[in-house]
C-alpha positions in Angstrom: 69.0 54.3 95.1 66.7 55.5 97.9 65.8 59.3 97.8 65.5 59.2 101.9 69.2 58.7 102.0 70.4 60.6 98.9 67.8 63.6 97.9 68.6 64.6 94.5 67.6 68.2 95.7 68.4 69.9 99.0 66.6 73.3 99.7 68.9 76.2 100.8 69.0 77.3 104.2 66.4 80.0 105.2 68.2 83.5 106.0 68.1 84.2 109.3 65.6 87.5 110.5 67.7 90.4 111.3 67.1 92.9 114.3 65.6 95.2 112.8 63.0 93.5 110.9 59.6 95.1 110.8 56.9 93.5 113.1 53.5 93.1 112.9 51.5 96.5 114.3 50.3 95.6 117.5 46.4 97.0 118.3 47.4 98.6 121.9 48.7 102.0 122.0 52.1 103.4 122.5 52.8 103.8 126.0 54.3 107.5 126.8 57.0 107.6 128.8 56.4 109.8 132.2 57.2 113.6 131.8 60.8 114.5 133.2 60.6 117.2 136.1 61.9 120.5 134.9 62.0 119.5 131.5 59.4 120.7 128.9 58.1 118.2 126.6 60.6 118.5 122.9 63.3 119.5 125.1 66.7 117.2 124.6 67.7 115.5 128.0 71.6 116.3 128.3 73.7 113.3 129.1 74.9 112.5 132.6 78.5 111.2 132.9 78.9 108.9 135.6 81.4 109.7 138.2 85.3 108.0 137.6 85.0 104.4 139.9 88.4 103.0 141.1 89.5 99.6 141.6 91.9 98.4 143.8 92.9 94.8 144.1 92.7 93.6 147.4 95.6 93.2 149.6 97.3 89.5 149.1 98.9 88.0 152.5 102.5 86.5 151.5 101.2 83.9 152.6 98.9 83.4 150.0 101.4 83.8 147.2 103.0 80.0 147.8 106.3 80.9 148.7 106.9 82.2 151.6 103.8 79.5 153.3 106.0 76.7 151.9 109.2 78.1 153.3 107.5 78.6 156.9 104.9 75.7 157.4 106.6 72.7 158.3 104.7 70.5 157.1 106.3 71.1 153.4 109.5 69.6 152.9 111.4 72.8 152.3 110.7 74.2 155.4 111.3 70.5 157.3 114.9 71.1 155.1 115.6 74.5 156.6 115.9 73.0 159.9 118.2 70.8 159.2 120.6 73.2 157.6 124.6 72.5 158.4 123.8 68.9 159.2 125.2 66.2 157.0 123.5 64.5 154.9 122.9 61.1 152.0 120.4 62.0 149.5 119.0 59.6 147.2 118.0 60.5 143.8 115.7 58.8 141.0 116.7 59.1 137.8 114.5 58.2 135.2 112.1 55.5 136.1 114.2 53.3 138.1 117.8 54.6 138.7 118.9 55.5 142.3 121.8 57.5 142.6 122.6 59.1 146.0 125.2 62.0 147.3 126.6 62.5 150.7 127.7 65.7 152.0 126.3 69.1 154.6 123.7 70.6 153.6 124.0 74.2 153.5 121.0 75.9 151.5 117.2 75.3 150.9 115.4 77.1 148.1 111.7 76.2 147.0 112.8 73.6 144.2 116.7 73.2 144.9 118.7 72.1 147.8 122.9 72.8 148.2 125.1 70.7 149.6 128.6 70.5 150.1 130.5 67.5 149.0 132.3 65.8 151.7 136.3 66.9 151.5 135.9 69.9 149.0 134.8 73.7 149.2 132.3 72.7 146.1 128.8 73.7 146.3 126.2 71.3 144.4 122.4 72.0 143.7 120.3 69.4 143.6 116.8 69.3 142.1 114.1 68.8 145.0 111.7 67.4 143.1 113.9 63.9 142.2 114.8 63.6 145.6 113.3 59.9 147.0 115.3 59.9 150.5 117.2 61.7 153.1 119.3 60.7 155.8 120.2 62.8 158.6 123.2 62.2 160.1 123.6 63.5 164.1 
């Protein structure tokens, strides 16, 4: 066998040197810290507590918070939505990967992931998921 890639005899690790090892004395003096005024040399120096700081958060916008941006700017499809509330409507659906299924009906509610729209004929409300819808038609 080769003892490069199989020593018969691996050395333990070195221990690590703590914090508050000794060092080596050093030939330059100590420096002295400057005297405190009013203080005499000896004398303990009594703590200063710092004065209580409080935080406050800044104020956030509503329209930073997602909601109420998405629901106002039309450029997001739930505001585009609202516009178009009481109007009737064919929404296609995908299901899965490549199923299109499609309801017709007024729409009468927009939420941030839902829409509601009442089934042609009946009083029934239906919420549909926003996020599988692949088409709308407006009707005039």
């Amino acid at each position: 066998m080769y003892p490069y890639f199989y020593p018969s005899y691996i050395a333990p690790p070195q221990k690590a040197a703590s914090a508050a090892a000794p060092t080596a004395p050093s030939n330059q003096p100590a420096q002295e810290l400057p005297p405190v005024p009013g203080k005499t040399p000896g004398q303990p120096v009594e703590p200063v507590t710092p004065a209580p700081v409080t935080v406050q958060p800044p104020p956030v916008s509503l329209s930073q918070e997602g909601g109420p941006t998405v629901m106002s700017d039309i450029g997001f499809t739930q505001a585009y939505l609202k516009t178009q509330i009481g109007k009737k409507v064919r929404i296609e659906f995908l299901i899965g990967t490549n199923v299109l299924t499609d309801r017709l009906g007024r729409l009468t509610d927009v939420g941030i992931s839902y829409i509601i729209i009442e089934p042609e004929g009946t009083d029934d409300k239906m919420l549909c998921d926003i996020y599988s819808i692949k088409f709308i038609t407006f009707f005039a």
